[in-house]
Every structure is written in structure tokens, then in C-alpha cells.
MARTISE-858518 format. One record per atom (N, C-alpha, C): x, y, z. Coordinates in pm, whole numbers. Layout:
{{X Y Z}}
...
This chain:
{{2914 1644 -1523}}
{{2835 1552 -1440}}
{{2843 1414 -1501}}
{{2849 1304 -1417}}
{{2871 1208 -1503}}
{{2745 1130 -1545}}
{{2738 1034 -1579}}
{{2640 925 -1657}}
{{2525 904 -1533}}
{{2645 841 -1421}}
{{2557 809 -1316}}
{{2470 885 -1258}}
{{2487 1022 -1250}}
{{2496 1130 -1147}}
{{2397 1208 -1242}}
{{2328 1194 -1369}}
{{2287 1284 -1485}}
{{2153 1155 -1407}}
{{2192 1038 -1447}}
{{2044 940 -1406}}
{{1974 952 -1273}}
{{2088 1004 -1206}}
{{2009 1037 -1030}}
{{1918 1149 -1044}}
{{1970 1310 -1073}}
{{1904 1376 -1134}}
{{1796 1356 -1200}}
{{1767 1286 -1302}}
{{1697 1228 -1400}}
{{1547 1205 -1313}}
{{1601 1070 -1237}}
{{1517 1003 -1179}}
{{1425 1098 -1070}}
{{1523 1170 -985}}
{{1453 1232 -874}}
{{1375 1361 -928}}
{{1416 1438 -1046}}
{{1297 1505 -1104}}
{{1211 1464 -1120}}
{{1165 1328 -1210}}
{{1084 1273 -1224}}
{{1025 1229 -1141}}
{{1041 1196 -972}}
{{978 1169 -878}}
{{904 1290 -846}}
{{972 1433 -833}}
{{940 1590 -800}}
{{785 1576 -852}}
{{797 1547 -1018}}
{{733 1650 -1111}}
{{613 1538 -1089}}
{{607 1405 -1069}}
{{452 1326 -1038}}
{{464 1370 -920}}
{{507 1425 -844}}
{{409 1483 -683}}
{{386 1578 -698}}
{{391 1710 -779}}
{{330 1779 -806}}
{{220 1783 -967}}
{{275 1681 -975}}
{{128 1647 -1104}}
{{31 1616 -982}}
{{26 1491 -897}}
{{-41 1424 -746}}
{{-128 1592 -711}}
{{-33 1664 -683}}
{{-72 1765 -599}}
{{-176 1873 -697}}
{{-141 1860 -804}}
{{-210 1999 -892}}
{{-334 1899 -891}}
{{-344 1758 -941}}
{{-469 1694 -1006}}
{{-579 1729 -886}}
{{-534 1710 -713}}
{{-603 1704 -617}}
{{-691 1842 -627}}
{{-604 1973 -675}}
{{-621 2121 -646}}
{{-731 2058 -806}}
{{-680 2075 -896}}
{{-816 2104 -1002}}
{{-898 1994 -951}}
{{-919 1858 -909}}
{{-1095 1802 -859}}
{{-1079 1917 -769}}
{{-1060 1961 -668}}
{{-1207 2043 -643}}
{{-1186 2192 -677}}
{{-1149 2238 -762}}
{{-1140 2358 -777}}
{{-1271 2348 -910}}
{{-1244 2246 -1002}}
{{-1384 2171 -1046}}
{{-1484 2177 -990}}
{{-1462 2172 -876}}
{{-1634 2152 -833}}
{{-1740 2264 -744}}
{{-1583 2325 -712}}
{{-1648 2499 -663}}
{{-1771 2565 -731}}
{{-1726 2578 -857}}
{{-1845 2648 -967}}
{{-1964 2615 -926}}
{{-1979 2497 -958}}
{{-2079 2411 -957}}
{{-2154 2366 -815}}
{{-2092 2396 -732}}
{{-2115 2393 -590}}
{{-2223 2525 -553}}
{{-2152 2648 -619}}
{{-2174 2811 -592}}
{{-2343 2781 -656}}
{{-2374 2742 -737}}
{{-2548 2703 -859}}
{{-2605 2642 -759}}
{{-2556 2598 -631}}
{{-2667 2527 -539}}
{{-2708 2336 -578}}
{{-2650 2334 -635}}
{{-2677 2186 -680}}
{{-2655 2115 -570}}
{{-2780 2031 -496}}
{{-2675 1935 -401}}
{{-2554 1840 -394}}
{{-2580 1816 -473}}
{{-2467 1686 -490}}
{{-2350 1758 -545}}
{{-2325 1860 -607}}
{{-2224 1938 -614}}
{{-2164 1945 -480}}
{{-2253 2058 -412}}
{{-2175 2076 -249}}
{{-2143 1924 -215}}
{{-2180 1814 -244}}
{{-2140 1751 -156}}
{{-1999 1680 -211}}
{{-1969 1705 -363}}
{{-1882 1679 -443}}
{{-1745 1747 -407}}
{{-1779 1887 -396}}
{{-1680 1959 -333}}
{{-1647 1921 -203}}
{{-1713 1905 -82}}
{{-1682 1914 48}}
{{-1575 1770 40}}
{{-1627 1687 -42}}
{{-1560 1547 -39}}
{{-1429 1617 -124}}
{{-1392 1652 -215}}
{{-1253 1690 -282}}
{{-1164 1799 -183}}
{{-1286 1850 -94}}
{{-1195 1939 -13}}
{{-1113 1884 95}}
{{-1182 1768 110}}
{{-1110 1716 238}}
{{-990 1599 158}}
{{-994 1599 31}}
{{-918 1481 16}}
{{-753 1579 -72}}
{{-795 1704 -61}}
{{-727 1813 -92}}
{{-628 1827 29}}
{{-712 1849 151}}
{{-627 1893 265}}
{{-530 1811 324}}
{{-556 1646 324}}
{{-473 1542 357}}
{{-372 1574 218}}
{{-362 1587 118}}
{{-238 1621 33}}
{{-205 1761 83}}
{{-240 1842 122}}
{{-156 1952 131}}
{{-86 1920 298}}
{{-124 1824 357}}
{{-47 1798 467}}
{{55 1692 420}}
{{61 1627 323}}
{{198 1552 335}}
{{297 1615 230}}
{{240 1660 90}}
{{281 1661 -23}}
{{405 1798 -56}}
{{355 1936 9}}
{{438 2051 11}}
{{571 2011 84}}
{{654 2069 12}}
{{805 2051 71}}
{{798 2147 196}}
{{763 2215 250}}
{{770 2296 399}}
{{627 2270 411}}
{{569 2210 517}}
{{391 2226 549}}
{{411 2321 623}}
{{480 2353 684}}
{{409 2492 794}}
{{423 2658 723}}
{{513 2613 594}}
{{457 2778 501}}
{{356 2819 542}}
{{322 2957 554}}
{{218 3031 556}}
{{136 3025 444}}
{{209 3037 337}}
{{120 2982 223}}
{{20 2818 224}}
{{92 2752 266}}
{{26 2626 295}}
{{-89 2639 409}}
{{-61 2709 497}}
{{-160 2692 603}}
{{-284 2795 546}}
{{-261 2938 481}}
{{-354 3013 445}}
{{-439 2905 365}}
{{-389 2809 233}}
{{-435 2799 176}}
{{-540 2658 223}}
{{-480 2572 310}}
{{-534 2509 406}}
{{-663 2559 468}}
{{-676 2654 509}}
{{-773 2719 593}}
{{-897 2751 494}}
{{-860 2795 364}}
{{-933 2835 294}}
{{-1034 2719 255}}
{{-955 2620 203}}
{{-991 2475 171}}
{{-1089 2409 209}}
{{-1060 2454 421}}
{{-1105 2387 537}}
{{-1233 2494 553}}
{{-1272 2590 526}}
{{-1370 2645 504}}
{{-1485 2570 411}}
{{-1429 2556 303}}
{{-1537 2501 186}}
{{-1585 2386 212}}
{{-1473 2298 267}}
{{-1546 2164 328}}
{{-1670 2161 403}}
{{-1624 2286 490}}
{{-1749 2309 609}}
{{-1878 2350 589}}
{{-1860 2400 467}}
{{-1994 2507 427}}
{{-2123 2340 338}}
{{-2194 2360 418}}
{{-2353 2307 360}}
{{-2346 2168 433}}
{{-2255 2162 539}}
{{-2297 2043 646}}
{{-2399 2021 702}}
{{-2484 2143 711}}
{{-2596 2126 837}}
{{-2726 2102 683}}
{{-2705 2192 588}}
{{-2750 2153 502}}
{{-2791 1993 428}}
{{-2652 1950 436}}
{{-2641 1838 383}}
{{-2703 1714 506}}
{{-2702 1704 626}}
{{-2748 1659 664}}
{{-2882 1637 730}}
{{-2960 1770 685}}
{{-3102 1769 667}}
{{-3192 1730 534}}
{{-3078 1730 435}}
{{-3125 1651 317}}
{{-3150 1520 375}}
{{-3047 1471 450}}
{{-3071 1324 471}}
{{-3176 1300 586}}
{{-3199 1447 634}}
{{-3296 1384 737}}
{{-3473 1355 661}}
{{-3469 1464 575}}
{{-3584 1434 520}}
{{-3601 1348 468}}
{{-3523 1263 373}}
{{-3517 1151 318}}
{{-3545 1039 441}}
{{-3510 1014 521}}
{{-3524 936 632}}
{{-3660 941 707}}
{{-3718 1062 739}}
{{-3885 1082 776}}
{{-3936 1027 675}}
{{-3932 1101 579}}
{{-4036 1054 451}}
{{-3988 874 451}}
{{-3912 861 457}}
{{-3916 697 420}}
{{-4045 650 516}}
{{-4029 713 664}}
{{-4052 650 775}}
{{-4149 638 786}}
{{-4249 778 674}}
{{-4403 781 690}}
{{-4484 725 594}}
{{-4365 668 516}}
{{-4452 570 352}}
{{-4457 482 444}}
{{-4356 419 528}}
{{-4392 276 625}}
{{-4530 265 699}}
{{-4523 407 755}}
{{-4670 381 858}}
{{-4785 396 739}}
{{-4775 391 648}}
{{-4911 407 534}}
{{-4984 548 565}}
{{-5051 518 714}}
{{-5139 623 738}}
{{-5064 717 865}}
{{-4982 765 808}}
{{-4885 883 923}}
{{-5008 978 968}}
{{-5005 979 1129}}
{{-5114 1081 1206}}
{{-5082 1212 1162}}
{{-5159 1263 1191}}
{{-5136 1466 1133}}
{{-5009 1533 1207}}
{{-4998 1465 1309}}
{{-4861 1548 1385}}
{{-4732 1488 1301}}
{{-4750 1400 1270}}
{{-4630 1338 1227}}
{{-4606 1393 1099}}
{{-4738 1426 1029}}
{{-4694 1488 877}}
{{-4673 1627 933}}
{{-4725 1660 1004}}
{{-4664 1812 1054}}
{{-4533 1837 1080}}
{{-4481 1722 1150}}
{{-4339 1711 1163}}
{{-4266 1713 1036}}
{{-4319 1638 944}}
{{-4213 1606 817}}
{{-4232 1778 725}}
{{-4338 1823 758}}
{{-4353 1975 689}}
{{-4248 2038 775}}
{{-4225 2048 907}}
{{-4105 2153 997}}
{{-3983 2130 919}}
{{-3978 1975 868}}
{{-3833 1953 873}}
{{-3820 2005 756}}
{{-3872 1969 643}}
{{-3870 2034 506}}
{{-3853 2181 543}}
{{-3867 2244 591}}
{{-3862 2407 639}}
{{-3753 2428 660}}
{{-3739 2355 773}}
{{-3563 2410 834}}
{{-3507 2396 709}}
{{-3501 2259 668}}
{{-3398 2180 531}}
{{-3378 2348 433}}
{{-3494 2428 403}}
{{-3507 2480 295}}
{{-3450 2636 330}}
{{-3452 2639 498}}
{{-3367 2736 560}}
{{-3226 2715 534}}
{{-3156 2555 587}}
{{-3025 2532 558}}
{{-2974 2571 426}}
{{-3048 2534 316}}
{{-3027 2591 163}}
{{-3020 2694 168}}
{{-3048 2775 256}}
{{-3041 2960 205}}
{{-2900 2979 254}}
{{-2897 2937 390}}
{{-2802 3000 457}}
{{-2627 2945 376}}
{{-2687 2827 344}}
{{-2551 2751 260}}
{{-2549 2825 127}}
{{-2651 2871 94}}
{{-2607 3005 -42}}
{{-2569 3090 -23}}
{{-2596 3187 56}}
{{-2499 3231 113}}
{{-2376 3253 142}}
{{-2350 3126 168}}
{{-2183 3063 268}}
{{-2088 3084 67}}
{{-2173 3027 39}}
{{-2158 2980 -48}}
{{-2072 3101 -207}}
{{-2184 3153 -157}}
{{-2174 3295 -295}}
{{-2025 3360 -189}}
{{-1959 3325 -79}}
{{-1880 3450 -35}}
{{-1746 3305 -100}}
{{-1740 3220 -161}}
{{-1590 3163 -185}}
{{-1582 3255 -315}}
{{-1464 3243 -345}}
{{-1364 3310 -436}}
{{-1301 3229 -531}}
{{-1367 3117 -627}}
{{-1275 3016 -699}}
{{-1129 3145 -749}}
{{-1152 3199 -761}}
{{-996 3305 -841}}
{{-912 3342 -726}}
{{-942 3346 -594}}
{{-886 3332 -495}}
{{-809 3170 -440}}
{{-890 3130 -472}}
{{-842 2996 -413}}
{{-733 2933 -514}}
{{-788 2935 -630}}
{{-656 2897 -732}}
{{-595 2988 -707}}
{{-539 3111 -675}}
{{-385 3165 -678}}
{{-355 3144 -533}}
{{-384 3092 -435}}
{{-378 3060 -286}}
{{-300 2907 -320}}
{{-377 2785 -405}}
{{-323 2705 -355}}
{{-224 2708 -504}}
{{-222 2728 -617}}
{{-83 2747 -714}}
{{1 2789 -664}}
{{36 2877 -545}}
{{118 2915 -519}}
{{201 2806 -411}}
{{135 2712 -293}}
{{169 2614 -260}}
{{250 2565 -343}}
{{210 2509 -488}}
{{266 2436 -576}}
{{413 2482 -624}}
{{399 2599 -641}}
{{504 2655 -689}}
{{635 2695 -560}}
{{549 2648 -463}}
{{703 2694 -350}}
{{761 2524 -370}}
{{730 2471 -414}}
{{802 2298 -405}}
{{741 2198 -333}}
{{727 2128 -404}}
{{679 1968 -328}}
{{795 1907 -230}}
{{800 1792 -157}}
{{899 1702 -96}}
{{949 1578 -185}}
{{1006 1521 -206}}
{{1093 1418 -248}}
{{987 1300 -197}}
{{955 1228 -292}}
{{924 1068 -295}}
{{904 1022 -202}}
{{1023 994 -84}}
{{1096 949 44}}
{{1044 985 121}}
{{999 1140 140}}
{{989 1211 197}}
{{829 1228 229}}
{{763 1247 124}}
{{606 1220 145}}
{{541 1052 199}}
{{628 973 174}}
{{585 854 195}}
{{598 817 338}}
{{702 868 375}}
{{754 876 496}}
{{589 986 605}}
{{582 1064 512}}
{{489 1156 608}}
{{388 1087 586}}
{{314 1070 500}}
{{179 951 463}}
{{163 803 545}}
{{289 719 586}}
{{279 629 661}}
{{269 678 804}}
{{323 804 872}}
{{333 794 990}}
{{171 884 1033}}
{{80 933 945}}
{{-43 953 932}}
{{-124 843 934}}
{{-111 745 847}}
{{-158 624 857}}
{{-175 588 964}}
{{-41 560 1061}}
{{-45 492 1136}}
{{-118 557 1277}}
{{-78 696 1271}}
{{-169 759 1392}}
{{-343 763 1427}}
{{-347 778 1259}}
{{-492 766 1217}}
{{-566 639 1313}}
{{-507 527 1229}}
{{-511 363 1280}}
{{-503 365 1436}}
{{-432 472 1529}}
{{-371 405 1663}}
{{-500 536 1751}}
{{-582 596 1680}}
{{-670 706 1700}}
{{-808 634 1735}}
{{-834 561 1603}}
{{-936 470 1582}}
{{-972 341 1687}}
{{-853 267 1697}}
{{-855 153 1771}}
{{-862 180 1929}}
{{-821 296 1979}}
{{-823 364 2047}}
{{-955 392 2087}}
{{-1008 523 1964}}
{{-1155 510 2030}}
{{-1267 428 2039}}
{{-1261 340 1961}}
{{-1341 220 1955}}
{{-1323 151 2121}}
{{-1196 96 2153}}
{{-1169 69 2285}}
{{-1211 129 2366}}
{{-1218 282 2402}}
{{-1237 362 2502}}
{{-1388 340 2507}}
{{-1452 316 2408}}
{{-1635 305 2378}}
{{-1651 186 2455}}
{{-1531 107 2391}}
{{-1603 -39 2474}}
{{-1754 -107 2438}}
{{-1788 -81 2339}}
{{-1948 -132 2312}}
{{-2052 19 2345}}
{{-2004 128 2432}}
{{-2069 219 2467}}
{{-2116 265 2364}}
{{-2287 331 2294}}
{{-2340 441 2251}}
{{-2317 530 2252}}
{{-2218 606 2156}}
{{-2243 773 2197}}
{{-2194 800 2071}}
{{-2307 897 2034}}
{{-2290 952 1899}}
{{-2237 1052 1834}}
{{-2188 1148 1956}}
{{-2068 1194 1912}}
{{-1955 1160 1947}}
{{-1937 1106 1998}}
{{-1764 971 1999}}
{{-1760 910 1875}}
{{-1875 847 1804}}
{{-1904 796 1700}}
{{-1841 862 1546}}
{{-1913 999 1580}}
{{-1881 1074 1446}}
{{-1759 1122 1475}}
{{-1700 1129 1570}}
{{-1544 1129 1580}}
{{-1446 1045 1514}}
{{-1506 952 1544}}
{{-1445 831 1473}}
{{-1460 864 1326}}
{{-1589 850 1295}}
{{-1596 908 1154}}
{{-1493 982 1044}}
{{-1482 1082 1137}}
{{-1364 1163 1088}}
{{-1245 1112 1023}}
{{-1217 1023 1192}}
{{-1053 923 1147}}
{{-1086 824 1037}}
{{-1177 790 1033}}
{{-1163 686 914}}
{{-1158 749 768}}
{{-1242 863 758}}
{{-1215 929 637}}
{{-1106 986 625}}
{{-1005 1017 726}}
{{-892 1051 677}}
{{-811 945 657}}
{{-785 848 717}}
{{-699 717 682}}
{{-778 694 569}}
{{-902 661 557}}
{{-913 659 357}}
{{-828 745 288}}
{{-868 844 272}}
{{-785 926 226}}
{{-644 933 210}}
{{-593 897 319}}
{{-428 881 334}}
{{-409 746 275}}
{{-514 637 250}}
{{-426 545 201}}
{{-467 521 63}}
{{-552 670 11}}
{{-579 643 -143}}
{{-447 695 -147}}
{{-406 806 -93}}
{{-257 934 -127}}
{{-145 799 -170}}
{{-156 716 -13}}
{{-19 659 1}}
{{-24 575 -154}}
{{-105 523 -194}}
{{-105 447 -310}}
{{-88 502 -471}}
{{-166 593 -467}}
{{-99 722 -578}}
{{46 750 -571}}
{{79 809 -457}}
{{268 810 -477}}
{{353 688 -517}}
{{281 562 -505}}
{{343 480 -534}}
{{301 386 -693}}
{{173 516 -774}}
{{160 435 -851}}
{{81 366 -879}}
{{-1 326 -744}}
{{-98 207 -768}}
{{-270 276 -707}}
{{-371 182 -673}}
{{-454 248 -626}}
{{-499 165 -528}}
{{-559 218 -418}}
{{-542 187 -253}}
{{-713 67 -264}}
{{-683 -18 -181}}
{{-755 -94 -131}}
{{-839 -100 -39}}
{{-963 37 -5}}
{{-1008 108 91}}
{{-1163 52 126}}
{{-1154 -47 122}}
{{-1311 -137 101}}
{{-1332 -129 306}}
{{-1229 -158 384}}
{{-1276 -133 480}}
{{-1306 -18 527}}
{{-1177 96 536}}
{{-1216 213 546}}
{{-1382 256 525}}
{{-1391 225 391}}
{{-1498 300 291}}
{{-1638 211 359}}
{{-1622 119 417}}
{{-1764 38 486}}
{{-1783 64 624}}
{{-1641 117 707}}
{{-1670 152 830}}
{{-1695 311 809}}
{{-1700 388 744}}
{{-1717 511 698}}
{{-1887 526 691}}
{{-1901 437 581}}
{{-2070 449 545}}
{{-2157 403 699}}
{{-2096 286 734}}
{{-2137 228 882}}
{{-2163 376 979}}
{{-2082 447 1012}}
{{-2091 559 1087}}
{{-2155 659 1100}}
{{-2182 671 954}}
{{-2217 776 877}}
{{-2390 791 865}}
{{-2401 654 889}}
{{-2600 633 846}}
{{-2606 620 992}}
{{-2524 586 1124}}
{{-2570 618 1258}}
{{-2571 744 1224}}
{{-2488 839 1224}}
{{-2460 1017 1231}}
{{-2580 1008 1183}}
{{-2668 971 1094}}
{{-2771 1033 989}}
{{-2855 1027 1093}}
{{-2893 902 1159}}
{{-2992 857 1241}}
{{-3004 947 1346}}
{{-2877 975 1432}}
{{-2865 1050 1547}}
{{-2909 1201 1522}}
{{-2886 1270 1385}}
{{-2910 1410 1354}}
{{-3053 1425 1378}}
{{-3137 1291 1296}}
{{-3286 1377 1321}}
{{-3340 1296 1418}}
{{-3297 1237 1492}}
{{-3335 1189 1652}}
{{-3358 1308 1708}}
{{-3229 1367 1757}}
{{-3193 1546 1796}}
{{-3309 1630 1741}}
{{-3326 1632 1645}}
{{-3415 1752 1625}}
{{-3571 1677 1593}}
{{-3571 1552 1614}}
{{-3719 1532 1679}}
{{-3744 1551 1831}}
{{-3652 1548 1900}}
{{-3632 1544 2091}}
{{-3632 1685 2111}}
{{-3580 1785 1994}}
{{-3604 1949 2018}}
{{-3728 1931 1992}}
{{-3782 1882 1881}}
{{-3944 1913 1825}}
{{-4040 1886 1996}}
{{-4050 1780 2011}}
{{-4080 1706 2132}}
{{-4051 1813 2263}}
{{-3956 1887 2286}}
{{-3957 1952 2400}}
{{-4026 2083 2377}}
{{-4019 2137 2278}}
{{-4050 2260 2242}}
{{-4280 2237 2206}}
{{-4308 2141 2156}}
{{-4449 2093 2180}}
{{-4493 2130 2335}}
{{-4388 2047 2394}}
{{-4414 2027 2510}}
{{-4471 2186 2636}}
{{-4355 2219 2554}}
{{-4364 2412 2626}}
{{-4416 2488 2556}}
{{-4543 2470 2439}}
{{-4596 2539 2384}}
{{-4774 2406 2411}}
{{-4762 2345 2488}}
{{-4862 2272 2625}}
{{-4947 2206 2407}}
{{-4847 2144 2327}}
{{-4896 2060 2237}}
{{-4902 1904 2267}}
{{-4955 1833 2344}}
{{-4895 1706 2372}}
{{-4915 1604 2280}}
{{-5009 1604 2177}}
{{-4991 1496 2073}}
{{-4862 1519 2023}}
{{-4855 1647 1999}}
{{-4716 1673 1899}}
{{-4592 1612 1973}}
{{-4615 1638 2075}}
{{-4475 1567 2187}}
{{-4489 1441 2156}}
{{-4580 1384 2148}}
{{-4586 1252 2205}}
{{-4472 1222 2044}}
{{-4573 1218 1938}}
{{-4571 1169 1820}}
{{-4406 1154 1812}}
{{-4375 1323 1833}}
{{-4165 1351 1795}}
{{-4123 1267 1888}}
{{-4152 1217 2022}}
{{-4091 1128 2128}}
{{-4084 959 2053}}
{{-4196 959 2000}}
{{-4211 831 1915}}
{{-4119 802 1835}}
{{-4140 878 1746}}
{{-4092 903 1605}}
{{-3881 921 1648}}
{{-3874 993 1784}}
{{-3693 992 1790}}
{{-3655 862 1838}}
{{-3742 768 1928}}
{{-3713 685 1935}}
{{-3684 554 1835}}
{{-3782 558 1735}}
{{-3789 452 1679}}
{{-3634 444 1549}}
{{-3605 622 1576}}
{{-3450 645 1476}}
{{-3351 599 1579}}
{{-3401 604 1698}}
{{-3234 556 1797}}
{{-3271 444 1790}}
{{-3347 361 1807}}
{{-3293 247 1785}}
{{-3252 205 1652}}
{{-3310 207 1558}}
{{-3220 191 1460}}
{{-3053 251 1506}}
{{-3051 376 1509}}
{{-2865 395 1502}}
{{-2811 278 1628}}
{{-2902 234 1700}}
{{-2835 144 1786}}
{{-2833 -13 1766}}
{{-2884 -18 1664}}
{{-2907 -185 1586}}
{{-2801 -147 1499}}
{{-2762 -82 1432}}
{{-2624 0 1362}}
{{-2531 -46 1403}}
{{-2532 12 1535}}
{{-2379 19 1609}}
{{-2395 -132 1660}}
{{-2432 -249 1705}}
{{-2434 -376 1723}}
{{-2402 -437 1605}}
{{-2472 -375 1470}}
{{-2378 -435 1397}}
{{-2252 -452 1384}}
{{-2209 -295 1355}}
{{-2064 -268 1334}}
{{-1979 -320 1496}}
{{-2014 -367 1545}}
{{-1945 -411 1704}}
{{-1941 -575 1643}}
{{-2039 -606 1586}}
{{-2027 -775 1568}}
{{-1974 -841 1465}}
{{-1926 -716 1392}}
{{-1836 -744 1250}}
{{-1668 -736 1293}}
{{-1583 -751 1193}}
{{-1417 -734 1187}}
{{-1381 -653 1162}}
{{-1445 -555 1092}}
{{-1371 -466 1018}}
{{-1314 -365 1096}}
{{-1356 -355 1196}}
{{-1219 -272 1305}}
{{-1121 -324 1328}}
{{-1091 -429 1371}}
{{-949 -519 1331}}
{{-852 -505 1215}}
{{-956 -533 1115}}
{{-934 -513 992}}
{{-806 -401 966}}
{{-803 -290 1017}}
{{-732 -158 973}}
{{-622 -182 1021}}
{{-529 -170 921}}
{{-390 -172 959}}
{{-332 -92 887}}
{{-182 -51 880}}
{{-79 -5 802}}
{{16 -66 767}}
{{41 -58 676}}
{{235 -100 680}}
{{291 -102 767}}
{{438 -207 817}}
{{486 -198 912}}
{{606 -106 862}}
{{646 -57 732}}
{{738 50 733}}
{{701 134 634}}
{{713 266 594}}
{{663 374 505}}
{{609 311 367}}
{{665 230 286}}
{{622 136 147}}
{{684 101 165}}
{{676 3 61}}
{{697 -104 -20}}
{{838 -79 -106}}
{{903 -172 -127}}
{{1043 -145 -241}}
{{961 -83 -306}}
{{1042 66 -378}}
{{1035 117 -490}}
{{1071 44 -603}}
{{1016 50 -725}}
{{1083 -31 -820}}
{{1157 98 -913}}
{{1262 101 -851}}
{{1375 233 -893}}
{{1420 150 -1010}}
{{1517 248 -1110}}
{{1580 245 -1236}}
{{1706 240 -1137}}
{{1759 159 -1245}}
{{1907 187 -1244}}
{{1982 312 -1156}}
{{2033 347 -1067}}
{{2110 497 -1110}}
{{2033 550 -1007}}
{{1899 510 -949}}
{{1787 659 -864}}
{{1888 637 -735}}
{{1882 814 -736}}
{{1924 844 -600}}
{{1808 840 -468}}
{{1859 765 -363}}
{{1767 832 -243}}
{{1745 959 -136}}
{{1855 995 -219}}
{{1842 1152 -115}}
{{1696 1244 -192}}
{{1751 1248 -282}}
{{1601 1358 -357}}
{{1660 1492 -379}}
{{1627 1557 -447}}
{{1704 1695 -492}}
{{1545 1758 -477}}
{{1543 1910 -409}}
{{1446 1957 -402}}
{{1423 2067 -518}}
{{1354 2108 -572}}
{{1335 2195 -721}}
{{1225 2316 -663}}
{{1246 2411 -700}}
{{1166 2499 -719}}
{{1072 2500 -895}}
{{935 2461 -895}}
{{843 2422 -1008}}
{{839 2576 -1048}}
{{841 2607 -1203}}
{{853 2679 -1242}}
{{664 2760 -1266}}
């Protein structure tokens, strides 16, 4: 083999072996945080659900075949853990949000502290049922599910960057999209739709910046994210003050109605002083991609662009 041809080699291993360093670091954060998730800690679950999802956007660009069965089993598994202590997690935030609401009124009427006792209830129901969810993952399952991903081969440099920009860009053409279709419209689950896309284009453009080395510039993402995210909060216990409120209603309680009718209103408008914000700001504009996969590589001497694919030992 010659000089040249030993440095191509050279180089494109060395591209292999940091996308699967990329890929293992993603698998241990949250395989990290499983344990610790399983003890009930909140902020654990919520540690994990966040590594799980920033897991699954690498196992969609990073494996040299994504549609392995291995990849998708281990995908699924992943996409489970994310899911588990959502309803949970967002009754943490609802309580936090009443209770704020009733230090404001100083002197909260009795229905209203009655209300903030239901919600604490459910909240303490969601905790069971998320222990539960919880005690059935398998950390010894999941590490030999996704090591084994690892070990069928990553893609070439070229090759992930290539898949990471054209994510980007769908992400981006998803977003602008639904924002348009809203048109200024309210609706809060169109909203948390959106949500979604923006946390994955975060995500994809922390990835895209790791393959290349550097670290991603996600200040908009990460503000239209939180933006969305404290409507979603708002809209969750709106909903289950408007159940509280109907269910008063058919059990012939009418202070109690009244109070939850009050009390959901005064959270929609807030999520709707929210969304006027985020309508009167840039930062939807703001999101863009690259106009081609990256940036010059700053290659050595000698790197080949084809890529040699390796089976990781």
C-alpha cells in the first residue's frame, strides 16, 4: 500500500472511530441516567427523557445501515424511556404553577385551595404510575440492545453529515411551515407540535456540530423551545382545571365550577400573552441551515472522501 493510500486509510479510520466515540458518549449520558431515573428522583426522569431523545436523533443519522433491526429495536426501546413520566412531569409543573397562583391571591377561597389539594393528588398518582413504568426498564437490556448498534458500524464522516443536514433542513421547512399554517392562530396542540420540531433541530444541530468538532450555536432553538414549552405548561393545567370545572358542575358543586372556570382562564390567558409574544419576536425567522451539508473539512494531507466502512471490534 503506498504512503498515500496508508494516509487515506489513516485518516478515514480516524473519522470511523470519533463517530463511534460521538455515538457510544450519547449511549453512556443516558444509560447514566437510567439508574438514577429507576430511585424516582425527579429531575433524574427528566435527565433521562432529555438524553433519550438526544440519543435517538444520533441513532438516526450516525449507524452505518439505520433501518437494521438492531437499530430500530434499539430505537424503540430508547423511545419508550423518553415517554415514561411525561404526564408525571408535567403535573410537577402544574403544581408549581397553582401554588405560585395562590401565593398571588394572598387569600385563595377554599375551593381554590381545594383545587390545589386535587392537583397534588393526581401529581402523586402520576409518581406511582411512572414507578412503575419505570421499575419495568432493563438498564442490562438496553446496553446490550444499543452496543450492539455500535458494533454493526457507524457511516463515514460524509455520510452522517450529509444525513444531519438534510434533517436540519426538513426540521426547519416543518417549523416554518407550521408556524405559517397557524398564521397567528391559538392552538395548543399545533403548538406543542411545533415543540417537538424545535427540539429536534436542537438536537440535530448540537449532532451536526460535534461531527465537525465544534459546538452548535442553539440559543434560538433553545428560546423558542422554552417559549413553547411554558405555553404547553400553561395549556396542561388549563385542561385539567376545565375537567375540574365540568365535573363540579355534574356533581351540582357550583362554587367549585365557578372558581376552576376562573382559575383556567386566568392560565389561558397567560399561554396567550405567550404566544403574542413569541409572534412579535424574530426568532422564527431566525432558524436556518446551511445551504450545503458543512462547512470545508479541515482534512490532512492525503484524506480520502469516499470513507472505508469498518466493522468496530
Amino acid at each position: 500500500m503506498s504512503s498515500e493510500a496508508d494516509a487515506s486509510f489513516e485518516t478515514d479510520l480516524a473519522g470511523l472511530l470519533d463517530l463511534a466515540g460521538l455515538l457510544e458518549e450519547r449511549i453512556a449520558d443516558f444509560l447514566r441516567e437510567v439508574p438514577k431515573a429507576m430511585e424516582g428522583d425527579e429531575e433524574a426522569v427528566h435527565d433521562m427523557r432529555v438524553a433519550a431523545r438526544r440519543l435517538r436523533v444520533a441513532l438516526r443519522v450516525l449507524p452505518e445501515k439505520r433501518r437494521r433491526r438492531s437499530v430500530h429495536k434499539a430505537d424503540r426501546l430508547v423511545g419508550r424511556a423518553a415517554r415514561t413520566g411525561g404526564q408525571s412531569r408535567d403535573l410537577d409543573v402544574s403544581v408549581r404553577l397553582l401554588e405560585t397562583r395562590l401565593r398571588e391571591l394572598l387569600r385563595p377561597s377554599p375551593e381554590a385551595l381545594l383545587l390545589a389539594r386535587r392537583l397534588r393528588a393526581a401529581r402523586a398518582s402520576a409518581h406511582v404510575r411512572t414507578a412503575k413504568k419505570l421499575a419495568q426498564l432493563d438498564p442490562e437490556r438496553l446496553e446490550r440492545k444499543l452496543q450492539r448498534v455500535v458494533l454493526k458500524g457507524v457511516a463515514t464522516p460524509e455520510v452522517a453529515e450529509g444525513r444531519c443536514h438534510r434533517r436540519r433542513a426538513a426540521e426547519v421547512e416543518s417549523l416554518q411551515t407550521g408556524f405559517s399554517d397557524l398564521a397567528g392562530r391559538f392552538d395548543d396542540a399545533a403548538l406543542h407540535e411545533l415543540r417537538a420540531h424545535v427540539r429536534k433541530l436542537r438536537y440535530l444541530s448540537e449532532l451536526a456540530a460535534a461531527l465537525l468538532g465544534g459546538k452548535a450555536d442553539t440559543h434560538v432553538e433553545r428560546s423558542l423551545q422554552d417559549s413553547l414549552g411554558n405555553i404547553h405548561d400553561l395549556g396542561v393545567l388549563a385542561d385539567w382545571l376545565r375537567r375540574q370545572a365540568r365535573e363540579a358542575r355534574e356533581d351540582m358543586v357550583p362554587r367549585l365550577a365557578v372558581e376552576a372556570r376562573a382559575l383556567e382562564a386566568a392560565f389561558r390567558e397567560k399561554a396567550r400573552a405567550l404566544h403574542r409574544e413569541l409572534l412579535d419576536g424574530d426568532r422564527i425567522g431566525r432558524l436556518s441551515v446551511p445551504t450545503s451539508p458543512a462547512p470545508p473539512r479541515q482534512a490532512r494531507a492525503g484524506e480520502s472522501t469516499t470513507g472505508i466502512r469498518i466493522r468496530l471490534p
